[in-house]
C-alpha positions in Angstrom: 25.5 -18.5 11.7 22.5 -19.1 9.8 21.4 -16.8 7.0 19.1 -14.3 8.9 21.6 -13.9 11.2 24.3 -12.5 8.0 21.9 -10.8 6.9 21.5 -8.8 10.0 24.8 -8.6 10.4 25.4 -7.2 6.9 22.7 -4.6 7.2 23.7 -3.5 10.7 27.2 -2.4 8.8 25.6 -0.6 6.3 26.5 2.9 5.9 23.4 5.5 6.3 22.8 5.9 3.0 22.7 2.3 2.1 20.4 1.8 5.1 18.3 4.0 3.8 18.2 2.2 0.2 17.7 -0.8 1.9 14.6 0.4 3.6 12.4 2.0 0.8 13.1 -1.2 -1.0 10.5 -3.1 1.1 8.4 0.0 1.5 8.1 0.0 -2.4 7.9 -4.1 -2.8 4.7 -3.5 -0.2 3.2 -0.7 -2.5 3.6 -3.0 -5.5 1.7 -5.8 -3.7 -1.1 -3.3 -2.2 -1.7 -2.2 -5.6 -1.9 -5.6 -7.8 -4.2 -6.7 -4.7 -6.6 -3.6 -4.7 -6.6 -4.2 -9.2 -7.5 -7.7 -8.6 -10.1 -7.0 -6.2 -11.6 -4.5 -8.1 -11.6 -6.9 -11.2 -13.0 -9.8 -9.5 -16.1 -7.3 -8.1 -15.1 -7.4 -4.2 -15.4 -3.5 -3.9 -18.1 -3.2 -5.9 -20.0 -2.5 -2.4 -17.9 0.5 -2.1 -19.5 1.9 -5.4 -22.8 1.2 -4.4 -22.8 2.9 -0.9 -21.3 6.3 -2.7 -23.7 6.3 -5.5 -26.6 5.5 -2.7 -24.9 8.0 -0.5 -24.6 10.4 -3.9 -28.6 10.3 -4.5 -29.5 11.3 -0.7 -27.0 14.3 -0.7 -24.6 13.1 1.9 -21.4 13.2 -0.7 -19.5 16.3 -0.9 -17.2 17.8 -3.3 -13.8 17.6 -1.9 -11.4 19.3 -1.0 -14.2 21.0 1.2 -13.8 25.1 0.2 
């Protein structure tokens, strides 16, 4: 049996709860990822684009305030 195979096995046993723990641990690894990528991105200029189409957008009126009353 090779490793991914006791692993599967291992979490296959788990009890509910532990299952559970088990998966929001990757959920929250992915988060932690999304966000360091989106700071770098936003350091290194790639959504600077995004800025630019909101404040165009902004001057001709087409931005609203949200939540939309």
């Amino acid at each position: 049996m090779d490793r991914v195979e006791e692993i599967e096995t291992a979490i296959a046993s788990l009890p509910p709860e532990e299952y559970r723990r088990l998966i929001e641990w990757p959920r929250a690894q992915d988060q932690v990822r999304w966000d360091l990528q989106m700071e770098r991105d936003s350091a290194g200029g790639k959504l600077d684009f995004l800025f630019r189409e909101a404040e165009e957008e902004s001057a001709q009126g087409l931005i609203r305030d949200w939540p939309l009353t």
